[in-house]
C-alpha positions as CSV (number, residue, x, y, z in Angstrom):
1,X,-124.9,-45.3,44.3
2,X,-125.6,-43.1,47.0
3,X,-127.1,-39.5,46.2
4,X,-125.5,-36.0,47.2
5,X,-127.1,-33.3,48.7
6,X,-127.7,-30.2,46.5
7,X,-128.9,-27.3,49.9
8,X,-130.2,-23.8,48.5
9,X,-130.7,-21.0,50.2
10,X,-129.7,-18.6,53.1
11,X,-126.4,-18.6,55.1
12,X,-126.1,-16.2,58.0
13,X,-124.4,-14.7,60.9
14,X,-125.7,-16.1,64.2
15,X,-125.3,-13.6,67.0
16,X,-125.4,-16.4,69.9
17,X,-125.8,-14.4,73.6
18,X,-122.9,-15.4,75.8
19,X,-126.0,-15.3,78.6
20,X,-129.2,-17.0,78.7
21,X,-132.5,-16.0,80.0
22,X,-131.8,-12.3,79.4
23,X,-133.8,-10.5,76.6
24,X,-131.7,-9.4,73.6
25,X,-132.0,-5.5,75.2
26,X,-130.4,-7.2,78.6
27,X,-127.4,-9.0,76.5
28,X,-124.3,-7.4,76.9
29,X,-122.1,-9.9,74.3
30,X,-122.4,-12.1,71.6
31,X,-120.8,-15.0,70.2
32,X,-120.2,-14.8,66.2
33,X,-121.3,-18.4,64.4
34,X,-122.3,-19.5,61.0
35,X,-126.1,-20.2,60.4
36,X,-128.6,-20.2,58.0
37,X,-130.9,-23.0,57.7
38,X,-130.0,-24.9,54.5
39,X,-126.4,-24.1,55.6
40,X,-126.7,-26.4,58.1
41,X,-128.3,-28.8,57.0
42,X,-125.5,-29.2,54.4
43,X,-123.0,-29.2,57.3
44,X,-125.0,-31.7,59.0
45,X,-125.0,-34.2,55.6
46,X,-121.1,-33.6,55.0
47,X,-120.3,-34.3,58.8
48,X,-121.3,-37.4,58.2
49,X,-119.6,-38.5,54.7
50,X,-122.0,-37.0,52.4
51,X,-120.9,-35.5,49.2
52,X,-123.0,-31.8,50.0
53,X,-123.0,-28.6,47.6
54,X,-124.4,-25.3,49.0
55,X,-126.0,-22.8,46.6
56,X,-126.2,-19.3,47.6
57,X,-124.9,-15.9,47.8
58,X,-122.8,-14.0,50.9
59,X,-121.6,-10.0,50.8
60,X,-118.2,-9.7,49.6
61,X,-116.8,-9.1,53.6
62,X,-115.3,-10.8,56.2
63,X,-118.7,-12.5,57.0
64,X,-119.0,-13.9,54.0
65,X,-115.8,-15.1,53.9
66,X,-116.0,-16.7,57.6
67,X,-119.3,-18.4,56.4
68,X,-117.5,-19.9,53.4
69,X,-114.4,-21.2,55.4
70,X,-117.2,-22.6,58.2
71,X,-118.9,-24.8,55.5
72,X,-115.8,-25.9,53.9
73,X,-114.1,-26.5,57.4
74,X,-117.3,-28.8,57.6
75,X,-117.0,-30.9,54.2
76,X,-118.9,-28.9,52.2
77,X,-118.2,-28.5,48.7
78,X,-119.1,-24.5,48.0
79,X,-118.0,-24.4,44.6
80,X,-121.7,-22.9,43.8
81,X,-121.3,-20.0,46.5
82,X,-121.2,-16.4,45.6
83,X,-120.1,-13.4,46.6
84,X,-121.0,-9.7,45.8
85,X,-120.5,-6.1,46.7
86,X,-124.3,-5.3,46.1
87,X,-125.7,-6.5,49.6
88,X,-124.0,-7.4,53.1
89,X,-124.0,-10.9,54.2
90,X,-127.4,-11.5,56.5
91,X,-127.0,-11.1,60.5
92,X,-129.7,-12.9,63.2
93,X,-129.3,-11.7,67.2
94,X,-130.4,-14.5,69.1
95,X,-131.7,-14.2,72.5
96,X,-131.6,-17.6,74.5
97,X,-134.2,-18.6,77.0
98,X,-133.2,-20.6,80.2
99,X,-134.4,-23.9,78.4
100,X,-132.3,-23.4,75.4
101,X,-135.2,-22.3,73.3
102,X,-134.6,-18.7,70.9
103,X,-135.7,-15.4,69.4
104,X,-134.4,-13.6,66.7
105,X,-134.0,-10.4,65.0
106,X,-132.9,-10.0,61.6
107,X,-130.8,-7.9,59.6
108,X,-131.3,-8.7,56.2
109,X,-133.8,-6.3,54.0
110,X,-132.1,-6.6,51.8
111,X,-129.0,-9.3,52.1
112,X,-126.6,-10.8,49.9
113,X,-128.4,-14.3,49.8
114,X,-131.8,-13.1,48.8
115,X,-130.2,-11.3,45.3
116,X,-129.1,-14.8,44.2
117,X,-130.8,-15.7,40.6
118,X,-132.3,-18.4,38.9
119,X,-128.9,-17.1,36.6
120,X,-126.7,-17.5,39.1
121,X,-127.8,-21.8,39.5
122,X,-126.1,-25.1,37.6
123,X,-128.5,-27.5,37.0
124,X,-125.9,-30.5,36.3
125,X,-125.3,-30.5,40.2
126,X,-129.0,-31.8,40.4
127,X,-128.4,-35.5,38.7
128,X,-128.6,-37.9,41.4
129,X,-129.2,-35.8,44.0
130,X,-131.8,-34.9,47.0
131,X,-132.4,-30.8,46.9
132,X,-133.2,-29.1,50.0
133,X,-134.3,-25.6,50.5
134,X,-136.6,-23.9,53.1
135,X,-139.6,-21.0,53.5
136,X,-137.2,-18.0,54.2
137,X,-135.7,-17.5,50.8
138,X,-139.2,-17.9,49.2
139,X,-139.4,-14.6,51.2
140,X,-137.1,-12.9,49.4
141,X,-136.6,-11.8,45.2
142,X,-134.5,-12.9,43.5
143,X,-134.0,-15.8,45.3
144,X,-137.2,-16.9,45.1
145,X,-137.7,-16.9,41.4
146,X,-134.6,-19.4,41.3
147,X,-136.3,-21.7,43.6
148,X,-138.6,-21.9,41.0
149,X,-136.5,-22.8,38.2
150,X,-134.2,-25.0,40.6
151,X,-136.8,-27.5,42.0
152,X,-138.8,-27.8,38.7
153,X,-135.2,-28.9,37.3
154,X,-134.7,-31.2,39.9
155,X,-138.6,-32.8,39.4
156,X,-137.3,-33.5,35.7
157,X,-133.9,-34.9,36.8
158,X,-135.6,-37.5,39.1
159,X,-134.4,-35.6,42.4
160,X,-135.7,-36.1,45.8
161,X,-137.2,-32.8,46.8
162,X,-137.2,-32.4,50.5
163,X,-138.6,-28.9,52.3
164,X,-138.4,-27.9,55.6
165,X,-140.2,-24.8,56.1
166,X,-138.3,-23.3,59.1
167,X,-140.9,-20.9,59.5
168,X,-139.4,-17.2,61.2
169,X,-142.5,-15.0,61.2
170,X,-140.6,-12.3,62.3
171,X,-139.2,-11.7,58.5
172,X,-143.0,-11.4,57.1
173,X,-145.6,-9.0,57.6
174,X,-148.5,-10.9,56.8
175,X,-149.1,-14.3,58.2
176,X,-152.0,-15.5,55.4
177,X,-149.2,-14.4,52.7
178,X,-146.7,-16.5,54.5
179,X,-148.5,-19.9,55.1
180,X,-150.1,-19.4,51.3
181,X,-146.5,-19.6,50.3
182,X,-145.1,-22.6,52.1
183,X,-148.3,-24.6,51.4
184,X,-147.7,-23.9,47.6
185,X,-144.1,-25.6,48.1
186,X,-145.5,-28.0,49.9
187,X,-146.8,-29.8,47.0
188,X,-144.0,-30.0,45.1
189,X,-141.9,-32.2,47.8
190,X,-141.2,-35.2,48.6
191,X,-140.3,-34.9,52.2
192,X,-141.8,-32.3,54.4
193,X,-140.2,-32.4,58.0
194,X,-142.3,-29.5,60.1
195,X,-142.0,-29.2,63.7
196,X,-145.1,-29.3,66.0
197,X,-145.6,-25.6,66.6
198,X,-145.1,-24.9,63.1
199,X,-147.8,-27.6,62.2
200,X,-150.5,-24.9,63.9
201,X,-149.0,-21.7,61.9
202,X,-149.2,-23.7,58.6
203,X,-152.4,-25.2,58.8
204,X,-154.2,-22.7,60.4
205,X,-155.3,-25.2,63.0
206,X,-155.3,-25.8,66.7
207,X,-155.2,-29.2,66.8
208,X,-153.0,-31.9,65.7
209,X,-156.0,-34.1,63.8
210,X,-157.2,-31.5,61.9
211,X,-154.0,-30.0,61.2
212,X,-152.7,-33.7,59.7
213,X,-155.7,-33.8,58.1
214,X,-155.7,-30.9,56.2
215,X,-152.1,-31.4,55.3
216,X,-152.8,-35.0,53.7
217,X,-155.0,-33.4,50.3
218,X,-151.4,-32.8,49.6
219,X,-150.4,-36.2,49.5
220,X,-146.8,-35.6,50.9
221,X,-145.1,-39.2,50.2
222,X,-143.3,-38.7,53.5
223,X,-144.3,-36.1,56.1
224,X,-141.8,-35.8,59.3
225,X,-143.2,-33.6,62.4
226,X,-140.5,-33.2,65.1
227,X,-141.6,-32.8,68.5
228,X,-138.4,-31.7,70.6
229,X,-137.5,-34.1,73.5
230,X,-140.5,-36.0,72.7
231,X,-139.3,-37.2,69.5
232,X,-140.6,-37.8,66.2
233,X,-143.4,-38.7,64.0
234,X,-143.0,-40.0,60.3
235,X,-146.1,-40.1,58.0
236,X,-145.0,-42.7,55.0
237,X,-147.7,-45.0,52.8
238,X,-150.3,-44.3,55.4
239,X,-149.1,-45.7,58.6
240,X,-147.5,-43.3,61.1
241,X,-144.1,-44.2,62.7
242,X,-143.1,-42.8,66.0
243,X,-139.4,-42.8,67.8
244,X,-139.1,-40.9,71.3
245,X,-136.6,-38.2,71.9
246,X,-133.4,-38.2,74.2
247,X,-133.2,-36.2,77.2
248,X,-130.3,-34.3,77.1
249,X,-128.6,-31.0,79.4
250,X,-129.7,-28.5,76.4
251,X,-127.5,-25.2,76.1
252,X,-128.6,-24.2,72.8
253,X,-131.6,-25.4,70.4
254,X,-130.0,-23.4,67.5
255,X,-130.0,-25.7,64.6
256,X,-131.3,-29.0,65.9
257,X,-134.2,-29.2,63.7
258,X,-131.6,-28.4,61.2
259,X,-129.2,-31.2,62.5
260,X,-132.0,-33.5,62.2
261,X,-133.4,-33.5,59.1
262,X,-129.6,-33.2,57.7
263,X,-128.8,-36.3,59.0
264,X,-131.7,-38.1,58.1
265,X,-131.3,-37.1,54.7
266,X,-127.7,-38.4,54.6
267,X,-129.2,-42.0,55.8
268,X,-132.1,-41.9,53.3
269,X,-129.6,-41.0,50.1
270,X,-128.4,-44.2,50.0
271,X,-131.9,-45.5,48.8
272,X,-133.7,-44.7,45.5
273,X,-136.7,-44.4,46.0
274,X,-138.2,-43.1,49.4
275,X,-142.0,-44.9,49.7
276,X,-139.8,-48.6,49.4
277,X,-137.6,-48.1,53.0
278,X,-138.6,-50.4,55.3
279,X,-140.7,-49.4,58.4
280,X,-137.7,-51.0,60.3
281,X,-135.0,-49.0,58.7
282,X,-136.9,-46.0,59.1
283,X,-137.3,-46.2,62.5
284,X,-133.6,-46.7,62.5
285,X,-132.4,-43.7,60.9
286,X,-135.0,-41.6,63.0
287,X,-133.0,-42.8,66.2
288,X,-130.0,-42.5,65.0
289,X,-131.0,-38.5,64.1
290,X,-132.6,-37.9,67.4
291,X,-128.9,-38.7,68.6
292,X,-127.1,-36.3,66.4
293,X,-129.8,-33.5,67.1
294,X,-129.6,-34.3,70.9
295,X,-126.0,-34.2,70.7
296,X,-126.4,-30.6,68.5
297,X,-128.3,-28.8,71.4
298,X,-125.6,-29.7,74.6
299,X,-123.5,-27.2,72.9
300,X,-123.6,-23.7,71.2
301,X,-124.5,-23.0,67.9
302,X,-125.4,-24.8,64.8
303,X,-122.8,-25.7,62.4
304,X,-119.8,-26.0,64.8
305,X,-122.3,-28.1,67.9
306,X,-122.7,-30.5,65.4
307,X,-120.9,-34.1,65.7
308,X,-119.1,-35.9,63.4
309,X,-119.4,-39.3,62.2
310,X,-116.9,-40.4,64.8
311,X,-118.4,-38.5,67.6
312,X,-122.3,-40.2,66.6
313,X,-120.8,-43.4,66.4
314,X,-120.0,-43.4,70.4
315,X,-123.2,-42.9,71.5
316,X,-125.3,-45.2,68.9
């Protein structure tokens, strides 16, 4: 039986420029879309046929309510979302460079998604299922307390944990603080998937060896490191697997990390137990999510750039 997806976390306002390679102070309009990490990555796994559940919290406004309708619009079951009056749903300006690449500057200190609670969670959704989450919540309190609770009762239901750290420096003030944080989440997953810039900020290290060397004391049963256009990298029972990347007319990188590891996931819940896919069928399923992300980046924004299943399946 295939699993479902249980994604916790932030969901956000993009502000998308409607001009690239001009800073944010040089944009004169934006383009309202739904983001958020682990919002998009449920998107990504219910675009596809996944059963996906988002747990988190949005302001009681019209932003909230736009995020809501965007996730449902995409599949997503948000039966676990919440709204209050206490904070405003979170807002990120983005500022797009010529090759599609981004900056951000957040409005969220603090926002709606970060006073969720370890109250606030059902554990019941967890049976059978992979949970997801990234580094920004673990930022923020409550919300960070309920990742607590959350993943330890996912380890005792038998739940794949997967963690992508996402890392945005720009919401912490101390970089040591920050890295000492995702490295202590780091050992509670199953799947890491960390890009290769964020591979340096995590480990402290300047070069790829030594960073992959320091990150294997923490015996991650399946590390992923994304590399952009020139593809991916999958660390699995000590033999590295490698698929190159597409090239692609990118508009917008906004979510394709998020697009990839979404998708992946939705191929891998169809198997019990991670460390027993096949080399072959993991080299499979990483082409198959370099398509989607590829396809994620040639338009813009996250949730609504993404293809369906239909759309995938014409270019497989």
């Amino acid at each position: 039986m295939m699993r479902h997806l249980v994604s916790i976390g932030e969901m956000l306002i993009d502000f998308i420029p409607d001009q690239k390679g001009k800073s944010l102070a040089e944009v004169k309009t934006f383009t309202k879309m739904a983001g958020g990490a682990p919002a998009n990555v449920c998107a990504a796994f219910a675009k596809l046929g996944g059963k996906a559940y988002f747990m988190g919290q949005v302001g009681q406004d019209g932003f909230g309510d736009f995020l809501i309708k965007t996730l449902k619009d995409a599949g997503v079951d948000t039966s676990y979302i919440k709204q209050t009056l206490d904070a405003k749903t979170a807002l990120a300006f983005v500022s797009l460079k010529e090759n599609g690449e981004r900056d951000f500057i957040f409005y969220r200190n603090p926002s709606a998604d970060q006073l969720f609670s370890e109250k606030d969670i059902d554990v019941d959704v967890l049976e059978h299922s992979i949970l997801h989450f990234c580094s920004v919540s673990l930022l923020g309190y409550p919300i960070s307390k309920m990742h607590e609770k959350i993943i330890n009762e996912a380890k005792q239901k038998k739940a794949i944990i997967s963690f992508d750290p996402n890392i945005r420096k720009a919401l912490s003030l101390d970089d040591t603080f920050y890295r000492s944080i995702v490295l202590d989440y780091i050992k509670h997953a199953d799947i890491v998937k960390i890009s290769d810039d964020e591979l340096f900020f995590i480990t402290g290290f300047d070069y790829k060896q030594d960073a992959l060397r320091f990150l294997s004391k923490y015996n991650i049963p399946m590390l992923i490191i994304t590399r952009g256009k020139d593809g991916v990298d999958i660390i699995i029972n000590g033999q590295t697997i490698h698929e190159d990347g597409l090239a692609v007319k990118v508009v917008d990188t906004t979510g394709a990390g998020d697009a990839w590891i979404g998708s992946f996931l939705y191929q891998i819940a169809f198997h019990d137990n991670i460390i027993d896919i096949p080399s072959v069928t993991l080299q499979e399923y990483m082409k198959i999510s370099n398509i989607f992300a590829a396809l994620t980046t040639t338009k813009f924004g996250a949730i609504d750039a993404m293809p369906t299943q239909e759309e995938l399946e014409k270019h497989l």
